[in-house]
Every structure is written in structure tokens, then in C-alpha cells.
N, CA, C and O atoms as a MOPAC input file, in Angstrom:
PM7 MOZYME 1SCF
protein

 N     89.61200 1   -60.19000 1   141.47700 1
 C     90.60600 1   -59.53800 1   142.28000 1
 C     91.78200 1   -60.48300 1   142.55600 1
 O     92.91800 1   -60.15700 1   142.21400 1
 N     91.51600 1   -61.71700 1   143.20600 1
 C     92.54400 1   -62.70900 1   143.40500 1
 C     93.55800 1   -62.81300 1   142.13900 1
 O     94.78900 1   -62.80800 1   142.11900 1
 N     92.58400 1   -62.91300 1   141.06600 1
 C     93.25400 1   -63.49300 1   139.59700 1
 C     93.97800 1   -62.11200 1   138.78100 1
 O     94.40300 1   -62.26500 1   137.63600 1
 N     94.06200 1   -60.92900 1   139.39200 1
 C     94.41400 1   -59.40400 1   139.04100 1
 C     96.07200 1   -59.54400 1   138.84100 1
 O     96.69900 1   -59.14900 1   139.82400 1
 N     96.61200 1   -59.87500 1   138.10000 1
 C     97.93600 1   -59.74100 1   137.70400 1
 C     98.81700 1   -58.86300 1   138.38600 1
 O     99.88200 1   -59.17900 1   138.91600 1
 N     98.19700 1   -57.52200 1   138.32700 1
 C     99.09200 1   -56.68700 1   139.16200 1
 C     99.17400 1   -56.92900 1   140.57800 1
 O     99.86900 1   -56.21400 1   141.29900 1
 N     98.29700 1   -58.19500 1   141.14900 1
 C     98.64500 1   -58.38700 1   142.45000 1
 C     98.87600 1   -59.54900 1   142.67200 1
 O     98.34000 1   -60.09200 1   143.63800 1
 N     99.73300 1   -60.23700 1   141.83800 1
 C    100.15900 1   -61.40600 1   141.70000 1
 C    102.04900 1   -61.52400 1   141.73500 1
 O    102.61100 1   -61.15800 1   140.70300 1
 N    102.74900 1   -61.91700 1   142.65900 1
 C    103.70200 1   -61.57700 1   142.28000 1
 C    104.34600 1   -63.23100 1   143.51000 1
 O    103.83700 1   -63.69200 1   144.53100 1
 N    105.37600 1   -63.56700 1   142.87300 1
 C    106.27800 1   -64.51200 1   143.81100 1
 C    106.50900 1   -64.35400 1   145.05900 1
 O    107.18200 1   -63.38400 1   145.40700 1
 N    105.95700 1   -65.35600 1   146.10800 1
 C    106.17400 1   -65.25700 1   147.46100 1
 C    105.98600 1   -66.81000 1   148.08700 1
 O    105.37100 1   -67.83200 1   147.78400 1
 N    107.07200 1   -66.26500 1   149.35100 1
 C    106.86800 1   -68.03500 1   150.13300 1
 C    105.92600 1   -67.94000 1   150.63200 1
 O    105.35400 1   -67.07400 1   151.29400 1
 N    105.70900 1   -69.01500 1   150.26000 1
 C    104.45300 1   -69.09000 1   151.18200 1
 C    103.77500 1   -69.30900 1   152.87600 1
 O    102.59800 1   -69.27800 1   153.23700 1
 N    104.94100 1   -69.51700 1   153.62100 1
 C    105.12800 1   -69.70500 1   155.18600 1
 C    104.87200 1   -67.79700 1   155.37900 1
 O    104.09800 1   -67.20300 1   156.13000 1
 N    105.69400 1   -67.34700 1   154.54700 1
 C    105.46400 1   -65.71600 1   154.61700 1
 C    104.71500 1   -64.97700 1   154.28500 1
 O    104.69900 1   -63.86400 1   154.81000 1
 N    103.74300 1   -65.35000 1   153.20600 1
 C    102.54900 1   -64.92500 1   152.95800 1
 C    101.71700 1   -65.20400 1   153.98400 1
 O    101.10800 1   -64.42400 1   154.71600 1
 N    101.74800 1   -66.66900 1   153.97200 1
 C    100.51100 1   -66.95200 1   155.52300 1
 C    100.91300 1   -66.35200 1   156.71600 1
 O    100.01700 1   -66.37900 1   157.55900 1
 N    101.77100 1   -65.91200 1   157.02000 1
 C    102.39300 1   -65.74800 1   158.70600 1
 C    102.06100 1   -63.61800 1   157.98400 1
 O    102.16000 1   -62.73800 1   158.84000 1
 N    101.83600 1   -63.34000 1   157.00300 1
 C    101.95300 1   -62.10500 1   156.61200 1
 C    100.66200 1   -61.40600 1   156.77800 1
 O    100.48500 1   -60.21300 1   157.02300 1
 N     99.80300 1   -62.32700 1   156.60800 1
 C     98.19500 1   -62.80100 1   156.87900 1
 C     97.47800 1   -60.90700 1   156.40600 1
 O     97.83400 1   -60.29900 1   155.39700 1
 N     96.64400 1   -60.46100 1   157.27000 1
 C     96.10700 1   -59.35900 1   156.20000 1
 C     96.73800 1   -58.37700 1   157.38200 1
 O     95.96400 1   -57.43200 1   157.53300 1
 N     97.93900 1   -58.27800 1   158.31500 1
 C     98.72900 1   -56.94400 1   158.92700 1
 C     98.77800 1   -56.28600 1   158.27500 1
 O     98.80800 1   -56.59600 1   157.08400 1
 N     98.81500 1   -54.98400 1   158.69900 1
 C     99.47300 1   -53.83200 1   158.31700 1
 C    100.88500 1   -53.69600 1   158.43400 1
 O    101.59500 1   -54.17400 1   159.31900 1
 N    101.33200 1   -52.78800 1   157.16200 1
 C    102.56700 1   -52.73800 1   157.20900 1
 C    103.28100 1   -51.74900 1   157.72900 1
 O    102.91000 1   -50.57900 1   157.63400 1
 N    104.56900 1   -52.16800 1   158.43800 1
 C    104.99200 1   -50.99400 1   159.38300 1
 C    106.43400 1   -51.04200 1   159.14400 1
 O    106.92200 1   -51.74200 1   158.25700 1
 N    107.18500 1   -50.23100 1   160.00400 1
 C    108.69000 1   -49.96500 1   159.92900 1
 C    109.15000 1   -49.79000 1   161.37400 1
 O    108.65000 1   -48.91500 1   162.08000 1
 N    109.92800 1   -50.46700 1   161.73900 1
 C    110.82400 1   -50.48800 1   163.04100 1
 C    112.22100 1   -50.98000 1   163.29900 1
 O    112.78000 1   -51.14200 1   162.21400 1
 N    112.86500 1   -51.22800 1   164.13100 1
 C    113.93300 1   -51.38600 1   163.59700 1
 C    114.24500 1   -53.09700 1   164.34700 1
 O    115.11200 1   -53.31200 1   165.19400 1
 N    113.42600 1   -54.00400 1   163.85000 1
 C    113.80100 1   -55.07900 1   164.02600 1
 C    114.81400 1   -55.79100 1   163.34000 1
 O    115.45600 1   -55.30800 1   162.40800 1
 N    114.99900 1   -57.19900 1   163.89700 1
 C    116.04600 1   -57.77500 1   163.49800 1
 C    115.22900 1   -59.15600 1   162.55800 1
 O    114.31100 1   -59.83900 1   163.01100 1
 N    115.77500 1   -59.29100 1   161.35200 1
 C    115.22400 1   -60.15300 1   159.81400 1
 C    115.59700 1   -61.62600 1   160.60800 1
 O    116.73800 1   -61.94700 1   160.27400 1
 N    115.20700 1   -62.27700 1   161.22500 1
 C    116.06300 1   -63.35200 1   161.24900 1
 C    115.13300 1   -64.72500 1   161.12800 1
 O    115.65800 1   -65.83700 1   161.07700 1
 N    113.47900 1   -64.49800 1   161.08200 1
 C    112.31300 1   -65.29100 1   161.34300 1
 C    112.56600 1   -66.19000 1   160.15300 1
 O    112.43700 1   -67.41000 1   160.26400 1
 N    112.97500 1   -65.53000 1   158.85200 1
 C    112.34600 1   -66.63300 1   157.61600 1
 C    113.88100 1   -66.77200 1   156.67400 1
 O    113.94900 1   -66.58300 1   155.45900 1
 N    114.81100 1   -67.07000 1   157.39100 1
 C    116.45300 1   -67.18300 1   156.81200 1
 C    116.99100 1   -66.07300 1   155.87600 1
 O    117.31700 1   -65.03600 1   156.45500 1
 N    117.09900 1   -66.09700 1   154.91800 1
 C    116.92700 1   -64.77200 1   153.77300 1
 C    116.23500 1   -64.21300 1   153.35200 1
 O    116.37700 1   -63.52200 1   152.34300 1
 N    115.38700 1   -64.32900 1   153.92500 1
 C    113.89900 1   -63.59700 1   153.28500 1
 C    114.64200 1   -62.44500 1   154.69200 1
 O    115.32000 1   -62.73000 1   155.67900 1
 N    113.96300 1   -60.74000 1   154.02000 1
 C    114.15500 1   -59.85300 1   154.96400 1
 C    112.90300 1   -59.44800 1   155.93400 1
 O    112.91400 1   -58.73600 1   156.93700 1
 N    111.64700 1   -60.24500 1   155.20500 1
 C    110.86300 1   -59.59000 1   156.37900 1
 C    110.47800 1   -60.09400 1   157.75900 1
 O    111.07000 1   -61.04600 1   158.26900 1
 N    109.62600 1   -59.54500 1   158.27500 1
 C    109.84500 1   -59.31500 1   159.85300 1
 C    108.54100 1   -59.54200 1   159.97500 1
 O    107.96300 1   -59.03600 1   159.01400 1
 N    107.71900 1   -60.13000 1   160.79700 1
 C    106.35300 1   -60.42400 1   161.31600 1
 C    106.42200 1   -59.89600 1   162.70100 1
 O    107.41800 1   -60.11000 1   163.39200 1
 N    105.32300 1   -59.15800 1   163.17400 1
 C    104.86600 1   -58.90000 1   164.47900 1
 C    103.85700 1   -59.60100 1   164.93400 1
 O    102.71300 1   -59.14900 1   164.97600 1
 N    104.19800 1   -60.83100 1   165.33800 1
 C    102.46800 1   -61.13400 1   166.07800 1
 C    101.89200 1   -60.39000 1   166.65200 1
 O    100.93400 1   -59.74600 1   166.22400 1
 N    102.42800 1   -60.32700 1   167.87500 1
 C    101.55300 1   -59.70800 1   168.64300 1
 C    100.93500 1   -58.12500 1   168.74900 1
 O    100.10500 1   -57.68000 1   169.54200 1
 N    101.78100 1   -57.33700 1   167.46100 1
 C    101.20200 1   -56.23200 1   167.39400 1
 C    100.51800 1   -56.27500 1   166.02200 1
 O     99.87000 1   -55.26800 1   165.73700 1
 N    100.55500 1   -57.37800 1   165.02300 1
 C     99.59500 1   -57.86300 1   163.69000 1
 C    100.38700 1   -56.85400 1   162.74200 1
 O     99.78100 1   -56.08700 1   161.99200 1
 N    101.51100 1   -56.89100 1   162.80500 1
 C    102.39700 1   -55.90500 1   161.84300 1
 C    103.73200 1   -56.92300 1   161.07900 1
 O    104.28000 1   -57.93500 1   161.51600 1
 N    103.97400 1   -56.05800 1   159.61500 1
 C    104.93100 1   -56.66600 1   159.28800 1
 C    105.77100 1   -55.62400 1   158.50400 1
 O    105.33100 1   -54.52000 1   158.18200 1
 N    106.92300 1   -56.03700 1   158.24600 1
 C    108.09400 1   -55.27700 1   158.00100 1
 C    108.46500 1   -55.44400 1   156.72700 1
 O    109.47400 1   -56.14700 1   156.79100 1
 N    108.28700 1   -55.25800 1   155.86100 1
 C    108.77100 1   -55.54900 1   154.39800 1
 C    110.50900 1   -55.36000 1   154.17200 1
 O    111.03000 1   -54.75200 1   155.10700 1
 N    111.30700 1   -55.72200 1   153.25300 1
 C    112.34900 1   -54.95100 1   152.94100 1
 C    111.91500 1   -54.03000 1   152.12000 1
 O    110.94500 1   -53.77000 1   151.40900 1
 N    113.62200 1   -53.33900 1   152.65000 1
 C    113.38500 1   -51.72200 1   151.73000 1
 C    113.19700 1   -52.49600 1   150.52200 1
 O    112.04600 1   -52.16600 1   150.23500 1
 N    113.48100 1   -53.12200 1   149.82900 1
 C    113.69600 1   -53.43200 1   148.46900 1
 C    112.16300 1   -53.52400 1   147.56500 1
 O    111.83400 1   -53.28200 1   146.40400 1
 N    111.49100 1   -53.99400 1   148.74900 1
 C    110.24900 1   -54.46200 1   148.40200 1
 C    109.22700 1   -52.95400 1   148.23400 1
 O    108.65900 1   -52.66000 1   147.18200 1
 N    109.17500 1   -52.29500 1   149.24500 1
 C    108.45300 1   -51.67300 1   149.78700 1
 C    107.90000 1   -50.50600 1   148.42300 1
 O    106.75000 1   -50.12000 1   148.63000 1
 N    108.41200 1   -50.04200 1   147.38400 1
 C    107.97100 1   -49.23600 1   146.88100 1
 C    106.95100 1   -49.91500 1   145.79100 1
 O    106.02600 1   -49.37900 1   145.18200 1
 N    107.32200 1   -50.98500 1   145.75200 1
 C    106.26600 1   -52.23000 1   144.66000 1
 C    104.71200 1   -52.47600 1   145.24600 1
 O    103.67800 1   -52.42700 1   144.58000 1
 N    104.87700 1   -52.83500 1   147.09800 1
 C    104.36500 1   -52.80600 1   147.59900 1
 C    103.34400 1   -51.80200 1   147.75400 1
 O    102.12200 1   -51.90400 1   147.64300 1
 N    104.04100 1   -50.85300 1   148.01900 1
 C    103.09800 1   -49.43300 1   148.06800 1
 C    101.91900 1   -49.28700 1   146.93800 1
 O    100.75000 1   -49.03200 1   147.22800 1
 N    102.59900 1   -49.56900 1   145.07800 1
 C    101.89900 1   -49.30000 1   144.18200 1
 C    100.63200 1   -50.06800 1   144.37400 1
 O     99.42200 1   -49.84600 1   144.42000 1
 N    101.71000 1   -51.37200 1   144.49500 1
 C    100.44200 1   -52.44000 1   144.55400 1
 C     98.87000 1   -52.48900 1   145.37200 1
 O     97.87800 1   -53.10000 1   144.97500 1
 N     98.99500 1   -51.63900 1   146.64300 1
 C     98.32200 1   -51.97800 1   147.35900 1
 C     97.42100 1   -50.61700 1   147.15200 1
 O     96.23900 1   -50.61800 1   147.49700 1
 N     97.80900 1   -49.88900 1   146.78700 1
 C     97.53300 1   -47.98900 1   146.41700 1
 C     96.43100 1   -48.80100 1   145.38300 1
 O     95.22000 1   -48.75200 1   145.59500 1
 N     97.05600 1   -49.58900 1   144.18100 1
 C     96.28800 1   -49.71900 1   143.19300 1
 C     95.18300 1   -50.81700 1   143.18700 1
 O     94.44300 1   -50.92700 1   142.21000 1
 N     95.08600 1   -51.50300 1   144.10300 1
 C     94.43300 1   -52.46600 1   144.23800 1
 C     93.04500 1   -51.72900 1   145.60300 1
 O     91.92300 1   -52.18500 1   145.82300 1
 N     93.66200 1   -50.63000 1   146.19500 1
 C     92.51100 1   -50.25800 1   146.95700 1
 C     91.67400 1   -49.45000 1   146.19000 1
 O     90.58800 1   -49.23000 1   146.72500 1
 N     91.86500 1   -48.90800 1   145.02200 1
 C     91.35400 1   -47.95800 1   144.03100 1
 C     90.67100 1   -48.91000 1   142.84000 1
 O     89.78400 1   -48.37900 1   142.17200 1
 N     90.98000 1   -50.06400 1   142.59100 1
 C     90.43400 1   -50.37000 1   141.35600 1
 C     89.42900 1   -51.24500 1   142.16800 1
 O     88.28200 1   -51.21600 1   141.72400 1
 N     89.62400 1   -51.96400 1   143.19600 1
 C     88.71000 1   -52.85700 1   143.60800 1
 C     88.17800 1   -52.25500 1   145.20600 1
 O     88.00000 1   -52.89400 1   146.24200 1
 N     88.04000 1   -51.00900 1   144.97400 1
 C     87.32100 1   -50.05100 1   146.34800 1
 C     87.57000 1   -50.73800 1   147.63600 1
 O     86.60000 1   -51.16400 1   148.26300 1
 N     89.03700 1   -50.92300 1   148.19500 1
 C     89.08700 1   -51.30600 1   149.29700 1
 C     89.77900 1   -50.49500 1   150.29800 1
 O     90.70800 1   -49.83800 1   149.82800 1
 N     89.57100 1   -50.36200 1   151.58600 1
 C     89.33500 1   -49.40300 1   152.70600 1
 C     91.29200 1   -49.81000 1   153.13400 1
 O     91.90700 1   -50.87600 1   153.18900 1
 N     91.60900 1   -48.70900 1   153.30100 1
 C     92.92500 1   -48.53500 1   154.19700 1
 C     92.88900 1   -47.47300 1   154.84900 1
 O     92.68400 1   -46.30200 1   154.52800 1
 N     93.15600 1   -48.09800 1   156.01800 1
 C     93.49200 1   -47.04200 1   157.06400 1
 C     94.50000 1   -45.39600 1   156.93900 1
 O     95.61700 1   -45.29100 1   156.43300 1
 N     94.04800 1   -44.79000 1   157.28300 1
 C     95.03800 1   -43.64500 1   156.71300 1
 C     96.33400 1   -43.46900 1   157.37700 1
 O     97.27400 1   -42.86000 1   156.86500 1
 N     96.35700 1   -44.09500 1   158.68800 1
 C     98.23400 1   -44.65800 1   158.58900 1
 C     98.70600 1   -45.18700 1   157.72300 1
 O     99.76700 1   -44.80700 1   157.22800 1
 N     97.53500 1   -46.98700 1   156.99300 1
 C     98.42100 1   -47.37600 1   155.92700 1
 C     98.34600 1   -46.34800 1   154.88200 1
 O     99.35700 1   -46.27500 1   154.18300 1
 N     97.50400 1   -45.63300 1   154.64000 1
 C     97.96600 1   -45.00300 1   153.31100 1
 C     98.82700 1   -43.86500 1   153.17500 1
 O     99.39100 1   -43.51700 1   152.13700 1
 N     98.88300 1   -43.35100 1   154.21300 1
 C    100.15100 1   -42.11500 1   154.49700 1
 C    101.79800 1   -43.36600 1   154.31800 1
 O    102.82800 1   -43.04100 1   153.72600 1
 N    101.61100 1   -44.44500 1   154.86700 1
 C    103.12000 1   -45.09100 1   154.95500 1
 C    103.30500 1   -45.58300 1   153.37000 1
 O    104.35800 1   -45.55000 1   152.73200 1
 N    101.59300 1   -46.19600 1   152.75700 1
 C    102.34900 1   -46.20700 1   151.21600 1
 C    102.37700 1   -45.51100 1   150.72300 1
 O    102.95400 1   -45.91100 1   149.71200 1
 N    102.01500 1   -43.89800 1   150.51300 1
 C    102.84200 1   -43.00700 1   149.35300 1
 C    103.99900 1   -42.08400 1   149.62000 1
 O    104.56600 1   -41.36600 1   148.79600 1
 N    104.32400 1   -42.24800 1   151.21300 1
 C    105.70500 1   -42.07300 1   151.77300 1
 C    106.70400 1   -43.12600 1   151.20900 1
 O    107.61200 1   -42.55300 1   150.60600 1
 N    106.83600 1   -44.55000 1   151.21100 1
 C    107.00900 1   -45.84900 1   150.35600 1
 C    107.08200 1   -44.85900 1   148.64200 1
 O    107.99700 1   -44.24100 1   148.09700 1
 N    106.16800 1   -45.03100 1   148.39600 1
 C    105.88400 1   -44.74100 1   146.65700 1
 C    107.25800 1   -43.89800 1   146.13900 1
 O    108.07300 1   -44.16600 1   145.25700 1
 N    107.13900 1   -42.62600 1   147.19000 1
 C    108.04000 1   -41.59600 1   146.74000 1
 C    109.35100 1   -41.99500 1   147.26700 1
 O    110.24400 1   -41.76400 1   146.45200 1
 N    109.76100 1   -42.52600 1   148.37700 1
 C    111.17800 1   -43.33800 1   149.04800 1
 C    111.70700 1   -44.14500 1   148.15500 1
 O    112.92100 1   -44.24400 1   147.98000 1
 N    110.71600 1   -44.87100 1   147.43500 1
 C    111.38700 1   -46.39300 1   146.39400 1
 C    111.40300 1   -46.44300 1   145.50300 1
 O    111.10200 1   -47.60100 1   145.21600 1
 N    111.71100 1   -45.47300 1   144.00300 1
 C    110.69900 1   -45.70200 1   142.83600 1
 C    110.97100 1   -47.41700 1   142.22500 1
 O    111.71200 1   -48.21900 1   142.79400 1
 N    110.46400 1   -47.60400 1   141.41200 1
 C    109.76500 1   -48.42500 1   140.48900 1
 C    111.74900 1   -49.14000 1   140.17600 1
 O    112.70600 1   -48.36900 1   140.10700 1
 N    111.83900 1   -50.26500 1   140.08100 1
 C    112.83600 1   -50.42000 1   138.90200 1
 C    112.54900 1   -50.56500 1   137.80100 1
 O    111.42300 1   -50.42600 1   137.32300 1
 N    113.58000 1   -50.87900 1   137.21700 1
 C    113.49500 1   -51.06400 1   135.48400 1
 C    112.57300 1   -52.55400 1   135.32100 1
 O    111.84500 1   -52.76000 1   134.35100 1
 N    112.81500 1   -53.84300 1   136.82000 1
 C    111.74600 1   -54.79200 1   136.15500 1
 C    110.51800 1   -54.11700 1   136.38500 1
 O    109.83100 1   -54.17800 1   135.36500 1
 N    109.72400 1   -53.23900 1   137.68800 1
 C    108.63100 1   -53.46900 1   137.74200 1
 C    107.90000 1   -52.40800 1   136.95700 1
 O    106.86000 1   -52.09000 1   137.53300 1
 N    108.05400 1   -51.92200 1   136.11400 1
 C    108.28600 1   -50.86700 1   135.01000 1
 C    107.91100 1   -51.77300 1   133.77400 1
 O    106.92600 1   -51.68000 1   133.04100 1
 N    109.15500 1   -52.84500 1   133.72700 1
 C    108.91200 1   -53.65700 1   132.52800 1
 C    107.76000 1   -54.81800 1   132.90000 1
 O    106.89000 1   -55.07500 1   132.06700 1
 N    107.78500 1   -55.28500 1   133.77600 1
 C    106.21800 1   -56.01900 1   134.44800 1
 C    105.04900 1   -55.62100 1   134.24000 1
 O    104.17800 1   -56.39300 1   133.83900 1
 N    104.70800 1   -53.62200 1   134.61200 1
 C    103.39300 1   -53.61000 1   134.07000 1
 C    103.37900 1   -53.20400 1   132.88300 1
 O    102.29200 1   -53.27300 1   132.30900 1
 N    104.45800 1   -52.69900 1   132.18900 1
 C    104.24800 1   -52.64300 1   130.23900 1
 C    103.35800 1   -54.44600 1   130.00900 1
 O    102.28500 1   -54.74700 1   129.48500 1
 N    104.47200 1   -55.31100 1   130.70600 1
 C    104.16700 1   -56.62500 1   129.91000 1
 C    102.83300 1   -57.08200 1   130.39100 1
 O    102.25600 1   -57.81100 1   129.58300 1
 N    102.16400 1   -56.82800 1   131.55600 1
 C    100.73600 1   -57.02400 1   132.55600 1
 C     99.73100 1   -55.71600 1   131.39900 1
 O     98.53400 1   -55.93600 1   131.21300 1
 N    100.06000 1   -55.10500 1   131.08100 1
 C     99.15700 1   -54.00100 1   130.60600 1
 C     99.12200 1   -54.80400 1   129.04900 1
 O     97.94300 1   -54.93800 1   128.72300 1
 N     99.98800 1   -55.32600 1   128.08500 1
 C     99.67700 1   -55.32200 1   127.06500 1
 C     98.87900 1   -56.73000 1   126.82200 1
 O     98.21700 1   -57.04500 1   125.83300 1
 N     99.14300 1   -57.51800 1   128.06300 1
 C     98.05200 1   -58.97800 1   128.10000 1
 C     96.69200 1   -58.91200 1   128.34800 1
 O     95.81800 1   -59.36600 1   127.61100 1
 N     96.52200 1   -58.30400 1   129.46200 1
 C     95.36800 1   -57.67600 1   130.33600 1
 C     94.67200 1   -55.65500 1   129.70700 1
 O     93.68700 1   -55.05500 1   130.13500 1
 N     95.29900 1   -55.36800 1   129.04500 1
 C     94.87800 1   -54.16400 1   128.81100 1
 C     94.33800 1   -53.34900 1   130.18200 1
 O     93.30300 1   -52.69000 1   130.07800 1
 N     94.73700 1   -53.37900 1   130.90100 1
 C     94.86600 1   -52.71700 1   132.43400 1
 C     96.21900 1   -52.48200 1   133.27200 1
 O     97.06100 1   -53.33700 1   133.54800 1
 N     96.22500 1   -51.16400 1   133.59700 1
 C     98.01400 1   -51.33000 1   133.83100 1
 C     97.77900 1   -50.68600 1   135.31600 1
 O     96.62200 1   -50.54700 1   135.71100 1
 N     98.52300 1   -50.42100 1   135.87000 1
 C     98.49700 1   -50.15900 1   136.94700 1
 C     99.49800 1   -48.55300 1   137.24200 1
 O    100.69600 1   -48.27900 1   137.31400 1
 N     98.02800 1   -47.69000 1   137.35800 1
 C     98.95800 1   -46.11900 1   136.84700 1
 C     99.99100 1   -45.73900 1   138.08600 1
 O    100.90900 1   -44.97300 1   137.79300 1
 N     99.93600 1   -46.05200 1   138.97000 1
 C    100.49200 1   -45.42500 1   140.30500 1
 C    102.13600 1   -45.91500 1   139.99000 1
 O    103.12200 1   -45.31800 1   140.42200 1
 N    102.16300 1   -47.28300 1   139.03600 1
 C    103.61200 1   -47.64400 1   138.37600 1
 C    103.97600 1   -46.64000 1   137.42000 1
 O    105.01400 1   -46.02200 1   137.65500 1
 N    103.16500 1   -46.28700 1   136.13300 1
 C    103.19100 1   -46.51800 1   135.04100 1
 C    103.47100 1   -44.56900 1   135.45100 1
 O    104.09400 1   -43.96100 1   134.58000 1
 N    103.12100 1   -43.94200 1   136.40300 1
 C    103.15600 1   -42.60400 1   136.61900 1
 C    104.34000 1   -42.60500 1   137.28600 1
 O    104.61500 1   -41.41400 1   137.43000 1
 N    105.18600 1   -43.26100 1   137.76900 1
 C    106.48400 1   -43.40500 1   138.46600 1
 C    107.63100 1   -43.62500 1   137.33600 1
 O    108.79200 1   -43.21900 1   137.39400 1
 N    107.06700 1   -44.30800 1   136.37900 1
 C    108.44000 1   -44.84300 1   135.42200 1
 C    108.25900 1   -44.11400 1   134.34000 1
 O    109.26900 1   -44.23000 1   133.64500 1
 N    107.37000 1   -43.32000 1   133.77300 1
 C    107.34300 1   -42.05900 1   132.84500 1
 C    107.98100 1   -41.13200 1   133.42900 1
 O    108.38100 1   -40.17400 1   132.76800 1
 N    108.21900 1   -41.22000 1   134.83800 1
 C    108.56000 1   -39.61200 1   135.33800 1
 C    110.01500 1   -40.17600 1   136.04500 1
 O    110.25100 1   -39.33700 1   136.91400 1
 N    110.81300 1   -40.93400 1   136.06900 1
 C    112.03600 1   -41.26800 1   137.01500 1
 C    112.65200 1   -40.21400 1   138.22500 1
 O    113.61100 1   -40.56000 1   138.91500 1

């Protein structure tokens, strides 16, 4: 699971750790914790804020990673990622990411691969 390509992707790491295993939410805070980075940490309510930019990658990712490796989300989170899914589609890289993750690994990740057949 750790070593799963499709859930492998570039991140700081102060923001990954401070990102820790919250749920992800939407409010209308202010980005200012990690300089240019846009997201937003809630301590004290164990929530974090993704950018829009992020959020529809996010969604697949986490959609597809609770399905291939049977892991439990809450049905807030999963109502907010396929609200996400359908709000953000896919770009042209993460489209071209799991063509190139699918033809190494022969496992692709359909919740993408059903977004960028259909634009």
C-alpha cells in the first residue's frame, strides 16, 4: 500500500506530517500556515483544507485507495470526495500519470481513468 504508485505523489513534508491522517474539509480559511503552499491545517478540529487545485486528484486518490486496499471512510469523507471528483476533473497531467503508473505497474486507477475517457 505505502509503495502503491497511485498514492505516491510530491509533498512537503512539514505538510504531510502536520496533515497527519485528518479529514478533509472546506471552510473558508485563510492559507497563510505553510508560505505558498495553499493548504490549511485545523488542529484543533483534526481537519485540513486542500487547494481547489488539488482536491479532485485527491478525491480519486483516496476513493481508489479505499477500494483497492479495503479502507473505511467515513461517509462525510466520502460524500465530500465524489462531490470533489465531479467539481475538479482530472487534468491532462493526472490523466497522463495514470496512463504512465498503469503501463509500469499494470494497475491503473479507474476513478481517473473513468474521468479522462469521459471529459
Amino acid at each position: 500500500m505505502e509503495a502503491d504508485l497511485h498514492n505516491l505523489v510530491p509533498a512537503i513534508g512539514e505538510v504531510n506530517g502536520d496533515r497527519s491522517n485528518y479529514n478533509f474539509s472546506e471552510w473558508n480559511g485563510k492559507a497563510t500556515q505553510y508560505g505558498q503552499c495553499q493548504m490549511i491545517a485545523d488542529f484543533k478540529q483534526r481537519q485540513v483544507q486542500p487547494p481547489e487545485h488539488t482536491r479532485g486528484m485527491i478525491s480519486r486518490t483516496y476513493q481508489y485507495m479505499a477500494e483497492v486496499y479495503h479502507l473505511t471512510l467515513s461517509s462525510q469523507q466520502q460524500k465530500l470526495l465524489r462531490a470533489w471528483d465531479i467539481m475538479y476533473p482530472p487534468s491532462q497531467w493526472e490523466c497522463h500519470r495514470n496512463e504512465k503508473i498503469t503501463q509500469q505497474t499494470g494497475s491503473y486507477n479507474h476513478h481517473t481513468k473513468a474521468r479522462c475517457a469521459n471529459p
